[in-house]
N, C-alpha and C positions, 0 to 999 in steps of 0.2 A: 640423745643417744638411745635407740630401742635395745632394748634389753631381754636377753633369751628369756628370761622369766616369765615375758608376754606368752600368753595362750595362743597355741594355734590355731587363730581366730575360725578360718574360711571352712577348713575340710571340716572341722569341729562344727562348725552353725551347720553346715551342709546335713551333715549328719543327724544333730540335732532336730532342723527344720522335717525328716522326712520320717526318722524316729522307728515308729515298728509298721509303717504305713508305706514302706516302701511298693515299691510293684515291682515284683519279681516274674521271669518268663524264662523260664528254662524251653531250651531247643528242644522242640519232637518233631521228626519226620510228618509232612502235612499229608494226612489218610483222607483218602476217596470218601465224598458221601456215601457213597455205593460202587458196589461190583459196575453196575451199568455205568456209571461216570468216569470207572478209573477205562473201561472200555471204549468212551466217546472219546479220551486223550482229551487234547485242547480243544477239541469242537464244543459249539453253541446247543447247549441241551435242547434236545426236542425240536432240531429246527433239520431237514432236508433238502437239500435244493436237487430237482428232478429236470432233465431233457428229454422229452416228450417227442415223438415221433409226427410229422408234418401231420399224419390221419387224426389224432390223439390228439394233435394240442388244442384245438379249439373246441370252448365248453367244456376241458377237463373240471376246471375249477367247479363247473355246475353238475358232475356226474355224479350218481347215487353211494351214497358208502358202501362199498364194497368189504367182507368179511375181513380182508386181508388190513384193508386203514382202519377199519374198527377196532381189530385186534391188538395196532397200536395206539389207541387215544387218538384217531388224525381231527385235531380241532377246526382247522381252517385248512383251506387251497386257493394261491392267488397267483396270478404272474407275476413272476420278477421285476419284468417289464412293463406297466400299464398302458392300456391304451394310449396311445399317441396322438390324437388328432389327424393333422393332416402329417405327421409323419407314420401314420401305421404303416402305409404301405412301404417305406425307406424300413422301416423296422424289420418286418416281414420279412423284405429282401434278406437279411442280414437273420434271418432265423432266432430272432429275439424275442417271438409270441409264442415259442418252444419250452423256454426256460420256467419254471413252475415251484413256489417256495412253498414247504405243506409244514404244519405246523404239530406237532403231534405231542403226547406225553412227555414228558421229559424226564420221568423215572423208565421210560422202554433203553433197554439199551442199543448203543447207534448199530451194533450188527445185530438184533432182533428186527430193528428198524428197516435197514439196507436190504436184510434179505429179503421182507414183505415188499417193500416197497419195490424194489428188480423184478421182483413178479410177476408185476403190472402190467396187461395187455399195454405196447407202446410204450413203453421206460426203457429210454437207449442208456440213459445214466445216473446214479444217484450218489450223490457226494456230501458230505458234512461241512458247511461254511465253519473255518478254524475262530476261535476266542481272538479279536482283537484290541492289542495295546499300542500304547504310544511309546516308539521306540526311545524317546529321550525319558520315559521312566522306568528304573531299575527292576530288577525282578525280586529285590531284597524284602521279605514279607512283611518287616516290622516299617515300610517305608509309609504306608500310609496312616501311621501313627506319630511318625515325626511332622509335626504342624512347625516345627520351629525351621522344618527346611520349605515345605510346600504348606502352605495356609490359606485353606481356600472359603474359609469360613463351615467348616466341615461337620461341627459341633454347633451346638446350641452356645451361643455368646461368643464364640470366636468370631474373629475379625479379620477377614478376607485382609492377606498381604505382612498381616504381622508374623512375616520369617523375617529368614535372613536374602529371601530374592536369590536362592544360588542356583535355581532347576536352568533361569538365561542362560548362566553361566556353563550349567556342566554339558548345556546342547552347544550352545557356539564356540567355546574356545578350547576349556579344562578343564577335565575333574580332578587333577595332582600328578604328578609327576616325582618318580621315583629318587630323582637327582636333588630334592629338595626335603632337608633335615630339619623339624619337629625338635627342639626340647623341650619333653612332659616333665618339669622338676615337679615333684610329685609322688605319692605312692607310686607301687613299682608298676607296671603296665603289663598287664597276662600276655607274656607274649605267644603262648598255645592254646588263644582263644582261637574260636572255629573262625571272627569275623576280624582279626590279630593278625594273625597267623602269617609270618613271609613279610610281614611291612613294619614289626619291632626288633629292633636290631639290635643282634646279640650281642654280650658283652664283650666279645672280642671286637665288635665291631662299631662300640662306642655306647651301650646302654653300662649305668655304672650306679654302684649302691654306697649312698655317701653317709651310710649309717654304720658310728666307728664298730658297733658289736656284730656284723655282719660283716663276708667277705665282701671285698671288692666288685669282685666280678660275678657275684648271683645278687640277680634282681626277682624280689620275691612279690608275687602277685598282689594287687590293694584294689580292693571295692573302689575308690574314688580317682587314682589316677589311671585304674583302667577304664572307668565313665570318660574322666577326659581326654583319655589316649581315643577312644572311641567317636566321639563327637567330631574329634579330627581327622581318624584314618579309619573308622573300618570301612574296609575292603566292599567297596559297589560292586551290583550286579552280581554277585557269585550265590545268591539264591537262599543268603544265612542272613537273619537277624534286619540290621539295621544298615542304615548310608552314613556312611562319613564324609565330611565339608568337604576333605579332599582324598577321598578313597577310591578313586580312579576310578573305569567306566568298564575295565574288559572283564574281573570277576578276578583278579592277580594284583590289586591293591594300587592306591596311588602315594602318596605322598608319606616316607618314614619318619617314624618315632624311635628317639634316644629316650631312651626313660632313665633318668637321673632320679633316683629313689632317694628322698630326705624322710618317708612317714612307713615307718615297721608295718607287719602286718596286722589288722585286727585292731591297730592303735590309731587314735586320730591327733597326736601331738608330733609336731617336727620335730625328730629327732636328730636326724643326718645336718649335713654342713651346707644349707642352702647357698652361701656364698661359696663355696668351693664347684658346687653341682652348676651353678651357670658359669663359672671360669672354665671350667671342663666342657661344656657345651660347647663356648665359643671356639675351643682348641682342637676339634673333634668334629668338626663339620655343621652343627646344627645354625642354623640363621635365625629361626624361628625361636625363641622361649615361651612356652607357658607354664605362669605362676597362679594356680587357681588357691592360695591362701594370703595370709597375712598376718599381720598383728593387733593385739588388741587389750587393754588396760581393764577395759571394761564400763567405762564411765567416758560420755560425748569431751564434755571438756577434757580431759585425760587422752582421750586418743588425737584431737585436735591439739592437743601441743606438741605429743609425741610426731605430731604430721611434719608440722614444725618444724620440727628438731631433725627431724630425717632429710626431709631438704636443706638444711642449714649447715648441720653439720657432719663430720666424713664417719664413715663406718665400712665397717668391711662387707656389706650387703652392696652401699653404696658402688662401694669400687669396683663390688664384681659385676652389677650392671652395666658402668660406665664401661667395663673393659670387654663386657659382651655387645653390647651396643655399639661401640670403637673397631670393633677388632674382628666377629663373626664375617667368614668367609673370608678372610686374608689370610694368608700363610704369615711364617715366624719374619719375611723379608716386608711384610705389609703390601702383599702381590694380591689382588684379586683372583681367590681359586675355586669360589664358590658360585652358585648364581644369583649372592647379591654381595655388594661389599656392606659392609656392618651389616649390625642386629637388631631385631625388636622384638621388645621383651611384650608379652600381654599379663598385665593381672587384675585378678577380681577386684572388684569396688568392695566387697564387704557385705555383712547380712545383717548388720547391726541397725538399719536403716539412720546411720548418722553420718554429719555432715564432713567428715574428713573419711581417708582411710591410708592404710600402710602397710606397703609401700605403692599402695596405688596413685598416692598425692604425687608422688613423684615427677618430674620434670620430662625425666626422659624416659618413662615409660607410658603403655599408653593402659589405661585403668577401663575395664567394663564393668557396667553396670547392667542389672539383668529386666527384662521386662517378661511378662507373659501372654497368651494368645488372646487374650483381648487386648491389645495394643495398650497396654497400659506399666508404666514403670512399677517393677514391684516394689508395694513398701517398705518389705525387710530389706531392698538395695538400699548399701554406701550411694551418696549424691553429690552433687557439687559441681562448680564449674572446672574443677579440674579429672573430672568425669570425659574421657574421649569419645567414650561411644558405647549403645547400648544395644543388648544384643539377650536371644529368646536363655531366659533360665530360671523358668516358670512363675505360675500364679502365685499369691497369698493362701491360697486353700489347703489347708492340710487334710484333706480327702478326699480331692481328684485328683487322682495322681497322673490322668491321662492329659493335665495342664502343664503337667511337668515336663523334663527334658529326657528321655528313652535314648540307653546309649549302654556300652556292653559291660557288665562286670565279672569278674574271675569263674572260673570253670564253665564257660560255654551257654552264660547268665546273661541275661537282659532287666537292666532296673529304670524305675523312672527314678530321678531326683532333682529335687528343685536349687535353687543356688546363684548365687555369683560365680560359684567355683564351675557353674555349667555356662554360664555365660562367655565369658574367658576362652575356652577351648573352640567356638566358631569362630570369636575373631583371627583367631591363630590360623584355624583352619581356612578361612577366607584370606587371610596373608599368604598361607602358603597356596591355594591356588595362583593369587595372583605372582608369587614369585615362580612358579611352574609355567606360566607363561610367558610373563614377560623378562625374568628373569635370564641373567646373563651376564657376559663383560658389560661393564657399563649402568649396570643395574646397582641403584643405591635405597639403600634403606630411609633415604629420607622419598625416595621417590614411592617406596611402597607405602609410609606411614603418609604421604601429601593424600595419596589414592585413597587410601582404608579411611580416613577420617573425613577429606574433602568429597567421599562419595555418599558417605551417610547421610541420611533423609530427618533432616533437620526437625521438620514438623510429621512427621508419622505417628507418635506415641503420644499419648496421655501420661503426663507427669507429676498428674496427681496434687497439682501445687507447690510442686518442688522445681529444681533447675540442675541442667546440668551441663556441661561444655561442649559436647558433642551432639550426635545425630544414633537413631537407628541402624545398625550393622545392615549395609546392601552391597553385597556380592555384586550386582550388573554394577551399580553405581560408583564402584570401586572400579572397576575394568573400564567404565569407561570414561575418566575420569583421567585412566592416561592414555584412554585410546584417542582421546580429544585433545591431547597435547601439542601436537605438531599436524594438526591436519589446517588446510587450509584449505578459501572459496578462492576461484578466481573467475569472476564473470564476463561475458563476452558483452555487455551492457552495465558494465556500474552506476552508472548515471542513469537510468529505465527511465526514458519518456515518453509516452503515449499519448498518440493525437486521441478524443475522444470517441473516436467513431471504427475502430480500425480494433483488429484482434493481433494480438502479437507475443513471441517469444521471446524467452531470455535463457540461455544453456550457460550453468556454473560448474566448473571443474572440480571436483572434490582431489586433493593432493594431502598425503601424508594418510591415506585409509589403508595401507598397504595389503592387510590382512584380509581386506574385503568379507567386514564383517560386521562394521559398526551399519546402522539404520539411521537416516535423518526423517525428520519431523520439518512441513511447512506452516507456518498460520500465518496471516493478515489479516488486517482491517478492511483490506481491498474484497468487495464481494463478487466479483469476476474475474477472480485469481484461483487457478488448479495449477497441481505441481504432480508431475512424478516421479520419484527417488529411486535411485539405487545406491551403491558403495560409492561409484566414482563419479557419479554426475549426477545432478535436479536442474532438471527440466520445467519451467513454467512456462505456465498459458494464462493471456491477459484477455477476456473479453471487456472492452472500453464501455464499452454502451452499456453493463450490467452497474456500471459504479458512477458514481457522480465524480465531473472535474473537480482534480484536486490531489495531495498527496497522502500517500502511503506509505503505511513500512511491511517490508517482509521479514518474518523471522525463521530461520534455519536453528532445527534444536536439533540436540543428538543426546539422547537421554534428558536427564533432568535439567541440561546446560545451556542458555541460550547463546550458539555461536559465532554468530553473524547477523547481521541487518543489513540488508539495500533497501533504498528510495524506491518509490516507484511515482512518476507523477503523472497522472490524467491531464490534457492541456485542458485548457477552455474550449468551449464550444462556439466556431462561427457562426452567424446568421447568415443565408446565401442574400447573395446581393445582386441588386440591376444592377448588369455590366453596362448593356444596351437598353436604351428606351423601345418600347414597341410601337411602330409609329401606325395612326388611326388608318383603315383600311377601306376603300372603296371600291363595292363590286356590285357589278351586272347584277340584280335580281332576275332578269329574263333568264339566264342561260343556266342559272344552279348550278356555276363552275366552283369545286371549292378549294381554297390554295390552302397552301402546308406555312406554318414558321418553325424553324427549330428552336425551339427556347435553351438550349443550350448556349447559344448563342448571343443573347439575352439575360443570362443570369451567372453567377460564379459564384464560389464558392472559397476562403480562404485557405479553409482544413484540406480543399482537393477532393473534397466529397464529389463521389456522382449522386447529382440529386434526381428528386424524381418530383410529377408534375400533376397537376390536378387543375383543370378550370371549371366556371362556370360561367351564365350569360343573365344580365340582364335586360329590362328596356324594351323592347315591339317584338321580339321573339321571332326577328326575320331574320335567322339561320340558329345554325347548331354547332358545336363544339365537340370534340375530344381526342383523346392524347394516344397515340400509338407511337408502338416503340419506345418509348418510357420519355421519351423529350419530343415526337412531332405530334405539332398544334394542327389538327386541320380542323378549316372555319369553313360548311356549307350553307350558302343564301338560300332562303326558302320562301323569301316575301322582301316586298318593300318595308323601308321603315330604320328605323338608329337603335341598334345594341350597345351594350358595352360588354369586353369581352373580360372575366376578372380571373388572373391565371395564380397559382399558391407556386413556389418553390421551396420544398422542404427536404430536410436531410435525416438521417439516422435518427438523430435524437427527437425529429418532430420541429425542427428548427424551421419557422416560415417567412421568407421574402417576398413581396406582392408586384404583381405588378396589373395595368388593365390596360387595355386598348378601346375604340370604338370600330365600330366594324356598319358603312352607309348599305344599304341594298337599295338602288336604283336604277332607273333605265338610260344608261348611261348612252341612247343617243337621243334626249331633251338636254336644253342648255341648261333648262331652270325648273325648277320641282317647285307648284305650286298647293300647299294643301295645308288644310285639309277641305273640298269643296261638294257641298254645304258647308257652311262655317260656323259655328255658334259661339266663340271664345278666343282662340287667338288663332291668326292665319298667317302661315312660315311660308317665303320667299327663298326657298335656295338654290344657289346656282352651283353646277356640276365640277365648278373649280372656284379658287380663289380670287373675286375679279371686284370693279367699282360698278355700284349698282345705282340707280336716282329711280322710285319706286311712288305711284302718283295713285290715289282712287279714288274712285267718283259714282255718283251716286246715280239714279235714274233719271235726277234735274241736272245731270251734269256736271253739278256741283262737285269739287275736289274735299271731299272729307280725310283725308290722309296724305300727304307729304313726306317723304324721309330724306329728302336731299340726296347727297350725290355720299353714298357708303359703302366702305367696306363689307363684304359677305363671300362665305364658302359655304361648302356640303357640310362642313363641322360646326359653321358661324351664321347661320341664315338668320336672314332677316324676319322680325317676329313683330306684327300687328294684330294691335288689343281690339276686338271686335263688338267686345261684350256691350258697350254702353251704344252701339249704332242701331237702327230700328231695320228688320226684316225687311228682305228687299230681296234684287238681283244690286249685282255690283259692277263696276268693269274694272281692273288692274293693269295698267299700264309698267310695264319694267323696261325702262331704255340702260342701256350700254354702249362700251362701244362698240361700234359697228353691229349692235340691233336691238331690234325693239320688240317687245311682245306686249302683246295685248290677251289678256283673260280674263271673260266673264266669271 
C-alpha cells in the first residue's frame, strides 16, 4: 500500500534537477536590426532583382559603376538566368537574358535601393525577392530550439533524429484537434498564457482544483504543470513562443487541456486528491491523462517493493486508474461519446535513476522514461522492462540548459527544464494527435496504446547499459503503425516468373490506403529490379538479363514495417540449338554466283529468343561470308578449292550453339577435279557427284604404280594418293567409271 507520506517524487526532482539554473525567456516583441530592415519587410537583405530593357540587357553585368550602385554598396551583377548553351536562343525568345540579380549592401534600405536602382538608364522593373520558409515549419520563434521536436543535429553533440519524428506528422495528417481532451493532473495550467490561451478549458468547462484548501473551480497557475500543459498544447503557428505536440497548425490551438490541479502554487508536494482528479477526468471528457509525478521512499530497495505492492495490491489511486482507463469516453450508459472508447493514462518513470518506479510499474499505464539530444537515456531516468517508451526530457548536464525541454511557464514565461515529468507530456501529446485523427466511433484505446508503443524505435537510443521495455517516442511511427493495419497488396502476377532474357512488369494494388497518404518503400536482391510507388499502386520493372537465373524476393515496406514479400524467379537460360543440320554446299567457282541460307531456319531456341548470328570461314579461302539482316547467311565463290563455313548462334545472355558447313568452288561442268598438277605429296581424285570410281597410274615404263580398285568418292570424299615416296617424272592417270573414262597426264 503507498502511503501519502511518500514525497512527491517527480515535480520535486524536476525541480530539484534544474534548481536556480533554470532558462527563463520572458516574451518581447522581436525589433528590426534596423530602420532599413524593418523597411525591406520579409525581403532578402541586399538582394534586387532588375528587368532590363532588350537594348540594356546585354553586358549589363559588365558596365562601369555607376554613382548611383556605388551609392548603394552594388557588390556583384549577374543574370538570373545563365547562359544556356544551345538553349540561349529558346531563352532569349522568352526574355529570360532580361532578368538581372545585383547584389548590393545589405545595411541600404530596399527603398533607398529601389529608387537608385529605377533610375537606371533601361530598368523597366525592380522588386525584392521575399525571405523563403518552408510551409510545414511554424512561425513560433522558440521552434528552433525545441530539438526534442525537430533534431537535426543542430548543436555540437546532438544527434540528428533524437525527437520525437512529429514535423511527418504535423505535414501529412495532424497537428490536434480541438474534439480531443488532455488530462494535465498536475499543477494548475496558466490558462492566460499568450501560447494557452483558448485551448485550457475553464472551470466551468471541466479544468478543476482538487486541493481541499482551495476552491473548486479556480485553477491557479504552476511552473510545472503549465511546462507540461505546454509541451502538449501550446498553440502553433500564432507567432508566440514555443510548438506543442498537438497545438494545431492555424495559430487558434489544437488539442485541449483539462488541468486537474493536485500541487498549490509555488509548492512542489501533491497536495490535492490525485485519485479523485483522474475519476473526474474520465467523467468529463478527457481520454488522454498525463501524470508527470510519482512516489518515492527514497531508498532503491524501498521503492521496489513499494512497486510491488502497488500492482499487487488495491488502492484507491489503483481504481481511479482502472476506472479512467475503463470508462474515458463512454457516457454513464457505457455508450461511446468520445473519440476514443477508454483511456490512457501517461506517467513519468521517475528521476531517481532506479530500477522500479510508482505508479509508473503499473500494468495498465504506460511509464516514460526520458532520454536527451544525444540519443542517449538519461541517467537520472526511472528504468526497467516495465518502461513503455522513451521520449526527449533532456541531458544529465546541469548547465546546458538548451539540452533541456523549452516549453511555457506562468505569466507569458518560457523555461527550459529537464525531467521525466517533461518526458511524459509528448507521449500524451503524440496520443492525442494520433487520437485527433484516427479517432472516432470505433476507435479504442488499446488501438492507440498497440500504435504509441508498437511504433517506437526500438533501437534508436543509447541506454547507457541499462534496459528498458519499450522503444523511442515516434510520432510517424505511431501513425503508421495503424495506417498499416488493413491495407493490403494484391498483384496481377503473385507467382513472378521471368524468362531470362525478356524485360517485364508486375502492377500490385494497394487497398486499405484510403487516406492516400502512407508512402511505400521497394528493396530486393534482384539487381534488375525498379519499382515506382504511389498511395494506391507499385509498379515494377524487371530487367532479366541484369541478374543472374535464379530466385528472388521483393520487399514492400511502409515505414519501418516490412509488409509483404513476392517471389520473383529468373528461369534458366537455353542454349540455342541445331534444329536443322546445314548440309555441305557446291558452287560454280566460274560464275561468283552467291546463295543466301536462312539460319533461322537452322537453329532454335527454347526461351523463344530471336537470336542473332555471326560466321566465319576457313580452309582455301574460295569465297566469303556474312550475315545481313540479322539471320541471312550469304556464301560468295571467289576461287576454287574446299572451305568450311563456321556459323555462332547466340542469344541475350551471350549463350552459343555452333554449327559449320563446307562450301566446294568448282567448275561444275568437269566430271572429275583432278589436283593438284604438279604434284609433290598427295594427289586428290574428285568427282563432281557421289559415284564408284577404279582409279589406275602408271609411270613413263608403263608400269601401274597405283591401284585403288573399284571405290567410293564425292566432291566431299575424294579419292587421295600418297605421292611423296614416287620418284619425279610425268605420270598418266587413268579414272574409269561408268560410262567413262578419263585419262590425265
Amino acid at each position: 500500500m503507498i502511503k501519502r507520506s511518500l514525497s512527491f517524487l517527480f515535480i520535486s526532482a524536476v525541480l530539484t534537477l534544474t534548481g536556480c539554473t533554470v532558462a527563463e525567456l520572458k516574451t518581447v516583441p522581436d525589433a528590426p536590426d534596423s530602420q532599413e530592415a524593418a523597411e525591406a519587410g520579409n525581403a532578402v537583405p541586399g538582394e534586387a532583382i532588375l528587368l532590363l530593357t532588350e537594348e540594356t540587357a546585354d553586358n549589363f553585368d559588365e558596365a562601369p559603376l555607376t554613382k548611383a550602385l556605388d551609392a548603394i554598396g552594388v557588390r556583384e551583377i549577374e543574370r538570373v538566368f545563365p547562359d544556356a548553351g544551345p538553349f540561349e536562343a529558346r531563352h532569349r525568345a522568352a526574355g529570360l537574358h532580361r532578368w538581372y540579380r545585383v547584389n548590393y549592401d545589405p545595411t541600404v534600405s530596399a527603398t533607398k535601393a529601389g529608387n537608385d536602382l529605377s533610375a537606371l538608364p533601361g530598368v523597366e522593373d525592380v522588386s525584392f525577392p521575399p525571405k523563403k520558409v518552408l510551409w510545414s515549419t511554424f512561425n513560433d520563434p522558440y521552434l528552433s530550439r525545441q530539438w526534442n521536436y525537430i533534431n537535426t543535429a543542430q548543436r555540437n553533440g546532438f544527434v540528428a533524429g533524437a525527437d520525437i519524428n512529429v514535423k511527418p506528422v504535423w505535414e501529412r495528417y495532424t497537428a490536434g484537434s480541438s474534439e480531443v481532451i488532455v488530462a494535465v493532473v498536475d499543477g494548475g495550467v496558466d490558462a492566460n498564457h499568450e501560447d494557452l490561451r483558448g485551448v485550457v478549458l475553464s472551470p466551468e468547462e471541466g479544468s478543476h482544483n482538487f486541493i481541499r484548501r482551495f476552491q473548486d473551480f479556480e485553477v491557479y497557475a504552476h511552473e510545472h504543470g503549465t511546462h507540461v500543459g505546454g509541451t502538449i498544447a501550446a498553440i502553433n503557428n500564432n507567432g508566440e513562443g514555443v510548438c506543442g505536440v498537438a497545438g494545431g497548425r492555424d495559430g487558434k490551438g489544437g488539442v485541449r487541456i483539462m488541468s486537474c490541479q493536485i500541487v498549490a502554487p509555488g509548492r512542489d508536494n501533491l497536495e490535492g486528491d490525485e485519485a479523485q482528479a483522474i475519476v473526474w477526468a474520465a467523467d468529463h471528457g478527457a481520454v488522454i491523462a498525463n501524470c508527470s509525478w510519482g512516489f518515492s521512499s527514497g531508498s532503491e530497495e524501498a521503492d521496489r517493493d513499494a512497486a510491488e505492492n502497488f500492482q499487487n495490491y488495491p488502492s484507491a489511486l489503483r481504481s481511479a486508474i482502472d476506472y479512467f482507463v475503463d470508462n474515458a469516453g463512454l457516457d454513464e450508459n457505457g455508450k461511446q461519446v468520445g473519440p476514443m472508447a477508454g483511456g490512457v493514462i501517461f506517467f513519468a518513470s521517475g528521476n531517481e535513476g532506479h530500477k522500479s518506479g510508482i505508479p509508473g510499474g503499473y500494468d495498465r499505464v504506460l511509464a516514460v522514461a526520458a532520454h536527451g539530444p544525444q540519443g542517449k537515456l538519461s541517467k537520472f531516468s526511472n528504468y526497467g522492462e516495465w518502461v513503455d517508451l522513451v521520449a526527449p526530457g533532456g541531458s544529465d548536464s546541469n548547465t546546458k540548459s538548451y539540452e533541456w525541454v523549452l516549453s511555457t511557464t506562468p505569466d507569458d514565461t518560457y523555461s527550459f527544464f529537464p525531467g521525466t515529468s517533461m518526458a511524459a507530456p509528448h507521449a500524451a501529446g503524440v496520443a492525442a494527435l494520433i487520437v485527433s485523427y484516427f479517432g472516432g466511433p470505433g476507435f479504442t484505446n488499446e488501438m492507440l496504446t498497440d500504435a504509441i508503443v508498437g511504433g517506437s524505435d526500438k533501437d534508436a537510443l543509447d541506454l547507457q547499459g541499462r534496459e528498458i521495455g519499450g522503444g523511442k517516442l515516434d510520432a510517424l511511427g505511431a501513425f503508421e503503425e495503424l495506417l498499416l493495419e488493413n491495407i493490403s497488396f494484391t498483384a496481377d502476377k503473385p507467382d513472378w516468373t521471368v524468362k531470362s532474357h525478356v524485360e517485364d512488369d508486375m502492377h500490385i494494388l494497394v487497398r486499405g490506403n484510403l487516406r492516400k497518404r502512407l508512402s511505400f518503400s521497394v528493396s530486393s536482391d534482384c539487381p534488375g529490379l525498379t519499382a515506382s510507388c504511389s498511395t494506391s499502386s507499385i509498379d515494377l520493372h524487371v530487367n532479366a538479363l541484369k541478374a543472374q537465373p535464379g530466385s528472388y524476393t521483393i520487399r514492400i515496406k511502409a515505414g519501418n514495417e516490412v509488409d509483404e514479400t513476392f517471389p520473383l524467379v529468373i528461369l534458366p537460360n537455353s542454349v540455342p540449338a541445331v534444329s536443322a543440320p546445314i548440309e555441305d554446299k557446291i558452287v560454280n567457282a566460274a560464275s561468283t554466283s552467291a546463295f543466301v541460307l536462312d539460319l533461322d531456319e537452322h537453329f532454335s531456341d527454347a526461351d523463344g529468343e530471336v537470336l542473332q548470328y555471326r560466321a566465319s570461314m576457313t580452309g582455301d579461302g574460295n569465297a566469303s561470308c556474312t550475315i545481313n539482316n540479322r539471320s541471312q547467311l550469304t556464301v560468295t565463290p571467289s576461287d576454287y578449292g574446299l572451305s568450311t563455313i563456321h556459323v555462332e548462334a547466340y542469344d541475350a545472355r551471350q549463350a552459343v550453339g555452333k554449327a559449320e558447313f563446307r562450301v566446294l568452288a568448282r567448275n561444275q561442268y568437269r566430271a572429275i577435279d583432278i589436283f593438284p598438277n604438279p604434284v609433290t605429296d598427295w594427289l586428290h581424285v574428285r568427282p563432281g557427284t557421289d559415284k564408284t570410281i577404279d582409279v589406275k597410274l602408271y609411270n613413263t615404263a608403263g608400269a601401274c604404280v597405283f591401284e585403288s580398285g573399284s571405290i567410293q568418292a564425292g566432291p566431299f570424299q575424294p579419292l587421295d594418293i600418297c605421292m611423296e615416296e614416287m620418284a619425279g617424272g610425268p605420270y598418266s592417270l587413268v579414272v574409269n567409271g561408268e560410262k567413262f573414262s578419263i585419262v590425265k597426264k
